[in-house]
Residue, then its C-alpha position, 0 to 999 in steps of 0.5 A: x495522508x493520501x486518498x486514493x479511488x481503488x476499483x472493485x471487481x465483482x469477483x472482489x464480492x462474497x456470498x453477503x454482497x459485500x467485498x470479501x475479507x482476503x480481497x481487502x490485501x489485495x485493494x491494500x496492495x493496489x492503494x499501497x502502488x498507487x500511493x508509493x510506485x512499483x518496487x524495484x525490478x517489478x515492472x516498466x515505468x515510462x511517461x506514461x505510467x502514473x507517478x507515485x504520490x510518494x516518491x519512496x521507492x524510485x531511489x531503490x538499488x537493484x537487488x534491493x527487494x521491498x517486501x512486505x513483513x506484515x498486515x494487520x486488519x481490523x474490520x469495523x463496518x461490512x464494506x457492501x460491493x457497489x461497483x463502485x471505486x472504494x476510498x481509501x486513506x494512505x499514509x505513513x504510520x512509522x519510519x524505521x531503520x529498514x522499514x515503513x509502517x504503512x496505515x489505510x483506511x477504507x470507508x463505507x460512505x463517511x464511515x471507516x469500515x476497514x483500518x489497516x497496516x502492512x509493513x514494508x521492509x527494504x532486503x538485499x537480494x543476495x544476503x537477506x539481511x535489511x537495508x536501510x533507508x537512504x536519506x533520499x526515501x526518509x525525505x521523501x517520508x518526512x512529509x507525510 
């Protein structure tokens, strides 16, 4: 498991005052990049650029796109805007052949307002079937 500190946006507030729900995939997403690194062909990593927490996507072959399949989220607690970075725990529910099962949770203070999942599946660019994962990504999962 990871914690991450992920900023909020005003925009990121409903009418309630708290973070909206549709706004919590894309804070999902932002711990998702921090934790495990830009996916192949999506952006420009240099010295500069943070380095994942978990090395799983560094490894990637060109036209290999990581996708997501799935989300699944359960909303325990409203998670009020306070301006504030959200904590957020990352971590690795499930390996799979072609994919990883990705767990978060949100809190709310000390208490978990958000759990959720998303599943990260590894396509060929060219033929749409999965890839496995190489021996290099399950290492690298293997500890967490």
């Amino acid at each position: 498991m990871t914690v991450v500190e992920i900023p909020v946006r005003w925009g990121d507030m409903d009418a309630y005052g708290h973070i909206n729900n549709v706004q919590i995939v894309r804070l999902m997403e932002e711990a998702r990049v921090i934790v495990f690194g830009l996916p192949s062909g999506t952006g420009t990593l240099d010295e500069t650029s943070p380095q994942p927490h978990i090395d799983l996507l560094s490894g990637v072959d060109d036209g290999v796109m990581t996708l997501i399949a799935d989300h699944t989220v359960k909303y325990r607690r409203q998670l009020p805007y306070r301006g504030t970075p959200i904590r957020v725990e990352v971590g690795v529910a499930k390996v799979k052949g072609a994919s990883v099962e990705i767990y978060y949770r949100f809190y709310d203070d000390d208490a978990v307002a958000v759990q959720a999942t998303s599943t990260m599946v590894f396509v060929n660019q060219e033929t749409g079937m999965p890839v496995r994962l190489t021996e290099q990504q399950r290492a690298a999962l293997a500890e967490h």
